[in-house]
C-alpha angles and dihedrals in degrees: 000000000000115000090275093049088051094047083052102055087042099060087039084056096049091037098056105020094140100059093033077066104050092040090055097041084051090054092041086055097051091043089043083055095067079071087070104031097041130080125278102189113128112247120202124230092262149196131284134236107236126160107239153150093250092040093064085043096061090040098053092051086044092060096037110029125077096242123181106231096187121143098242118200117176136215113223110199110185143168117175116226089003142083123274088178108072132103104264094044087056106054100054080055090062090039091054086051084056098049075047104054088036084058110092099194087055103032087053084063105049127099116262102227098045117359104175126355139173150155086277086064098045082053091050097053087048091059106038085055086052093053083045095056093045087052096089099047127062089173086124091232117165109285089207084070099078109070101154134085106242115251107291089243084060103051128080122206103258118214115253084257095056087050088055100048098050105048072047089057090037116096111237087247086059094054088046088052090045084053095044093051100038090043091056123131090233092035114140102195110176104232127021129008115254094209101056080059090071146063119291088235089058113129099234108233093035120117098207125065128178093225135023138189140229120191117217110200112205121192113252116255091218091062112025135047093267127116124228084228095049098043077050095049086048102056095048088056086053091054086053087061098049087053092057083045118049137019091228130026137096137197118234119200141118088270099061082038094062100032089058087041084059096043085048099052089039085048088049103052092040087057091041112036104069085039081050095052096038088057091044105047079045100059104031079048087055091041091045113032089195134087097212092057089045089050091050090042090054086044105052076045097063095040081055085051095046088050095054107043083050085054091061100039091057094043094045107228118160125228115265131169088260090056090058089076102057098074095063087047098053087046092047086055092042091056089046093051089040083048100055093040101049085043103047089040080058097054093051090045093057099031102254093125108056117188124221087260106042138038113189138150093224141028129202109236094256090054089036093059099039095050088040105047088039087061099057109025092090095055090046100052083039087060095039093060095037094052097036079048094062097043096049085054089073089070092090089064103116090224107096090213087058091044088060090038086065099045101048095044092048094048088048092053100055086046088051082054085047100044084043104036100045113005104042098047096043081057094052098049092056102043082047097055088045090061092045091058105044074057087252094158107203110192101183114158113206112257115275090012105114133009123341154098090279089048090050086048100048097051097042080063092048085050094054093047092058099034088054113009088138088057083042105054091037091056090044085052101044092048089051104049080047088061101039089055093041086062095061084079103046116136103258088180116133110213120174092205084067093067089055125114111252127205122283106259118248100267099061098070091075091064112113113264102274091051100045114109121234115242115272110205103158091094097055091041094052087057088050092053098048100050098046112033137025111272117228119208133078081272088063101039125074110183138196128213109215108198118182133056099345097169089072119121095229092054083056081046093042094053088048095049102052093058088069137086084009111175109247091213089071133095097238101095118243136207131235086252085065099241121108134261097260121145105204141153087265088052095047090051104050080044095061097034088063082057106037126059095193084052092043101048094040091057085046091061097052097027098105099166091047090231097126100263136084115267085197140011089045092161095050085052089049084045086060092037089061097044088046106040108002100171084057109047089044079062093065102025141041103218104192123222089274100051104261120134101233099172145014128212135205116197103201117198101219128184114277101216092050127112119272087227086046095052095043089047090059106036084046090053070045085065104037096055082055096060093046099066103034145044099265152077119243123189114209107222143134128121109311091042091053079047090057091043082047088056102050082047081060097059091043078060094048091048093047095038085049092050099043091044091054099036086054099046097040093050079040090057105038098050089045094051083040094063101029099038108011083234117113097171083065087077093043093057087040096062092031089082096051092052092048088053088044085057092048095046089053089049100054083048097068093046096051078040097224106160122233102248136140101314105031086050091078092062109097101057078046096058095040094049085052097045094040082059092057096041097050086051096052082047112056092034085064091046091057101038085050090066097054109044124046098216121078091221087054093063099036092057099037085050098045090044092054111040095019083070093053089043104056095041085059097053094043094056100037088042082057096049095050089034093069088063079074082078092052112129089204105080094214085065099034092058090045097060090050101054102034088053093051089052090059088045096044086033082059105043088050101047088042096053117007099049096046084046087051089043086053097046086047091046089047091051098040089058088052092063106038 
């Protein structure tokens, strides 16, 4: 859009304002409509689709093992320093089951086979067989005599009632005697074992434990008739029975994750909304100094925001915690462009900016404009392209929830450009010839134009800059290279538990009632929970695929083994008998063999080292596994139509609040140790390693999004400064101070040590789309001025005045809106404000200091050689 383009649109603009404004407000209107037509379903941040090694693994188990896909909450019953086993504990867990199971909305969720079991459970069947076994006699013998479960052949299921009435009916002495003889070291218990039940710190043997566990099995939405929405209703009503239960014990599941996710975000914009608008009508009241302007400004904002949210609605795209952020940015980028337009519509108006042709002191509202918005037009659709540039280029991220984010921030920003560009200003410019001719004069000079303390603030930076560009550019690039390489450290680690709600901080809870924050307790009983039991769930497992000849004795020998001497300070979890929470073919088979003579006597005759499993004849004993417990066997081995045993498989319990790249690191030293000692491959993968793969996926997009952003915007410039001003450095200095801020920003990350992840990832196009903004401005303002002063000072000054002031009113608004995220209680948001508020600041500094030094330096050179 060369000068006489941009007279041209201009005049189209001034010429035709009115229906400049009903053709936009239809548009607005048919785009508006997607809100209503479109989905409003919430969407998750997601996982990404990447081609890998583990990936084929999972989804090879995922196609040839008997998983169990339930949906597992679990009941955390605790007292510190005191006894959780005891009578009278264990009841109200069974009676909590009942209120469970009499409840329609949960019980329609749980899972038909075992719904909810626990150690409570294991202790009740002990004693109903036992009642059963008295019943008989009436010899009076001593009912402490009997310590042992009858045969299995011998026992029946008793209902959840019958439970209930027997540990009732059972002395407290009795119940001590069950635990002592089904916590023994040696104990075989059919079913379930009691220990897995209990804390990781408990004392094996003991009969007493400070915290217990109850698992709660859902059925899976992606198999059954239940809904996500209704498995995570249930087990929030679950947690409203434990309150009425027990003094202290939580539920842990997605459900309260996400319940208390929502509260948090609805908790956050409730704090931060009203703080939000105040900093924003306050300084737009203090850049503006007129009522009228501010109106227009929060109107072309709200037909941005229709835009947007109609956007959304006809492209489908479901609402994430990514997406969140995109509505602070649009407006940040609404107030800049309003900004540049109502100020530089100022300057024409009272003769401040003077064109090559005119000098007046006044300008009617029609001139005004087209001189105005002529002016201007070119620098904002340079830097709507640019920056739209720079957020579309974060399609190509594999996660689905940063591909919308890019599509929605880059369409809002090119109707931000429409709605300012064409809108705005035609209803200005109305609004503005009404009031000339009811004889309103409206005398409004542009901010930092004039006298002032802005004004005095704005050239004493135009006088540093010229009086020390070479220090200054020394010092911007010093502090640069210190925070690039600073970022070569900067943690890349992906951890769940930092997208969890924290607690609100201290001072909240004086807020007045509508304002306080609810308590937000998910995060500290996640860190519990992992430290003291062994998580359910794809987040807690980590697995590994063994391919090979599996029916060799050393793979049995290799998967023992690695159970054993397992670091504590690990993520993998680890029991109070000190070997780690690992289901393999080894452990199956030892399992079945407590429960099952023919099992048992078959391993004895080919167990030479007398350690429990067959030292030969490995495929006849998984032959037997399958015909005696064959849920369990599928679980561990993969047995081919013809009876060959093609794969193995180890399911490894890992600590839920760990690092993804912590978890993968050790299942995959899991894997390698079993290579190592047998003839076979095995592939480390689950859940939290596909997350890690996911996140090295995600710097391969930041490499590629920072190359393409720059690659675009600096062709962009170049080839725009080449054929308006046959000066294609001009585009090189243009894009130098937005890299140097990028630096910086990186940097300031790694010393607030806030993790690059699926949001902050998206930082640096971010940063580079707003600073491009700023830059182009500055730019294109000192390009201008320069043809019309003769002194270099001149133009440095009367460039940095007039759009400095626009400038900096725009960063300082759309640095506070992003800034009260800062208040956020979810932690996604909460990061993203940060960040995104240090790169304006940082976007401004640079493009106020570090590009006029560089236009100096150019100026200086050019003359030199001239």
């Amino acid at each position: 859009m060369s000068r006489k383009l941009t007279s041209r649109y201009a005049e189209m603009l001034t010429s035709h304002s009115t229906l400049i404004i009903a053709l936009l407000l239809v548009v607005t209107t048919i785009v508006g409509a997607g809100a209503v037509v479109g989905p409003t379903e919430e969407g998750q941040i997601g996982q990404a689709g990447i081609d890998s090694s583990e990936q084929a693994a999972l989804n090879q188990i995922d196609s040839t093992y008997g998983t169990d896909d339930a949906v597992v909450a679990q009941v955390v019953v605790r007292d510190e320093g005191g006894d959780v086993l005891t009578r009278e504990s264990l009841l109200q867990s069974l009676r909590l089951q009942q209120e469970i199971r009499e409840n329609e909305s949960i019980n329609a969720t749980l899972r038909n086979e075992t719904g909810v079991i626990g150690i409570e459970n294991v202790v009740a069947n002990i004693a109903y067989a036992r009642e059963q076994a008295d019943q008989p006699s009436s010899s009076g013998a001593d009912n402490n005599s009997t310590t042992t479960a009858p045969p299995q052949s011998q026992q029946s299921s008793p209902a959840l009632d019958q439970q209930i009435a027997a540990l009732e009916s059972s002395s407290d002495e009795q119940v001590e005697t069950y635990l002592s003889r089904i916590l023994a070291p040696n104990a075989t218990v059919p079913g379930s074992d009691p220990t897995e039940f209990l804390s990781t710190e408990y004392e094996p043997g003991t009969t007493t434990a400070e915290a217990r566990t109850t698992l709660v099995f859902q059925q899976s939405p992606s198999g059954s008739d239940t809904t996500t929405q209704t498995v995570n209703d249930a087990q929030v009503a679950i947690d409203s029975l434990i309150e009425q239960r027990f003094t202290d014990a939580f539920v842990f599941g997605q459900g309260i994750i996400d319940a208390e996710s929502s509260q948090a975000i609805g908790d956050t914009f409730i704090i931060i909304t009203p703080v939000a608008i105040i900093l924003l009508l306050v300084v737009l009241a203090i850049a503006y100094r007129d009522l009228m302007d501010v109106l227009v400004g929060v109107f072309g904002i709200g037909v941005v925001m229709i835009w947007y949210t109609g956007i959304q609605g006809w492209l489908g795209i479901p609402s994430n915690s990514t997406l969140i952020a995109v509505p602070f940015l649009l407006i940040g980028l609404s107030i800049d462009y309003s900004l540049h337009v109502v100020m530089r519509y100022r300057e024409t108006r009272e003769g401040a900016l003077d064109t090559d042709d005119e000098s007046v002191s006044r300008r009617d509202p029609t001139t005004a404009m087209r001189v105005g918005i002529g002016g201007v037009v070119l620098a904002l659709a340079t830097a709507a392209f640019s920056t739209a540039v720079g957020f579309f280029s974060n399609y190509i991220s594999p996660l689905e929830s940063i591909q919308d984010f890019a599509i929605l921030s880059g369409i809002g920003i090119v109707a931000i450009f429409l709605v300012f560009a064409a809108l705005v200003p035609a209803l200005k410019l109305e609004l503005e010839r009404l009031f000339d001719r009811r004889g309103w004069d409206r005398h409004n000079p542009a901010v930092g134009v004039g006298s002032g303390r802005l004004n005095r603030g704005l050239s004493g930076v135009s006088t540093l800059v010229q009086r020390a560009p070479i220090v200054i550019l020394v010092i911007s690039v010093v502090l640069a290279s210190a925070g690039a390489y600073s970022a070569t450290g900067i943690d890349t680690e992906f951890n769940q538990a930092d997208f969890i709600p924290q607690d609100a901080p201290a001072w909240m809870d004086s807020l007045p009632g509508p304002f306080a924050p609810g308590n937000y307790e998910v995060s500290e009983n996640l860190d519990y929970l992992s430290d003291n039991f062994r998580q359910r769930g794809q987040d807690a497992e980590g697995q590994i695929l063994i391919r090979g000849d599996v029916t060799a004795p050393t793979v049995l020998t290799a998967t023992d083994n690695a159970t054993d001497n397992m670091d504590r300070s690990g993520t993998i979890v680890v029991g109070g008998d000190g070997r780690a929470a690992i289901e393999s073919p080894a452990s199956v088979i030892r399992s079945v063999a407590t429960e099952n003579q023919t099992v048992a006597t078959a391993i004895e005759a080919r167990d030479t080292d007398r350690d429990g499993l067959p030292d030969r004849d490995v495929a006849m004993i998984y032959d037997l596994l399958f015909e005696a417990a064959p849920d369990q066997a599928s679980s561990v081995l993969y047995r081919a139509d013809n009876g060959s045993y093609e794969s193995a498989r180890l399911i490894v319990s890992v600590q839920g609040n760990a690092s993804a790249q912590s978890v993968a690191g050790d299942v995959r030293d899991v894997a390698t140790s079993v290579e190592g000692a047998a003839p076979v491959t095995a592939v480390a993968t689950g859940g939290p390693v596909i997350t890690a793969v996911v996140q090295s996926g995600l710097f391969e997009t930041l490499v590629e999004g920072f190359a393409i952003t720059l690659g675009v915007i600096l062709a962009l410039l170049i080839g725009l400064y080449w054929w308006r001003y046959r000066a294609p450095g001009l585009g090189v200095l243009t894009l130098a101070p937005v890299v140097i801020a990028l630096a910086w920003l990186l940097g300031t990350m790694t010393v607030l040590d806030i993790p690059f992840n699926s949001e902050t990832v998206v930082i640096t196009s971010l940063a580079i789309g707003l600073g491009v903004d700023y830059s182009i401005h500055v730019s294109e303002r000192f390009v201008d001025e320069r043809a019309r002063h003769d002194s270099l000072a001149d133009t440095l000054t009367t460039a940095l005045t007039g759009t400095g002031g626009a400038l900096l009113g725009s960063a300082v608004t759309t640095a506070a809106g992003f800034g009260v995220l800062a208040l956020a209680l979810s932690p996604p948001l909460q990061r993203f404000g940060i960040v995104t508020g240090l790169s304006i600041v940082y976007a401004f500094i640079a493009c106020m200091t570090v590009l006029p030094c560089l236009l100096i330096v150019r100026k200086r050179l050019l003359a030199r050689l001239a």
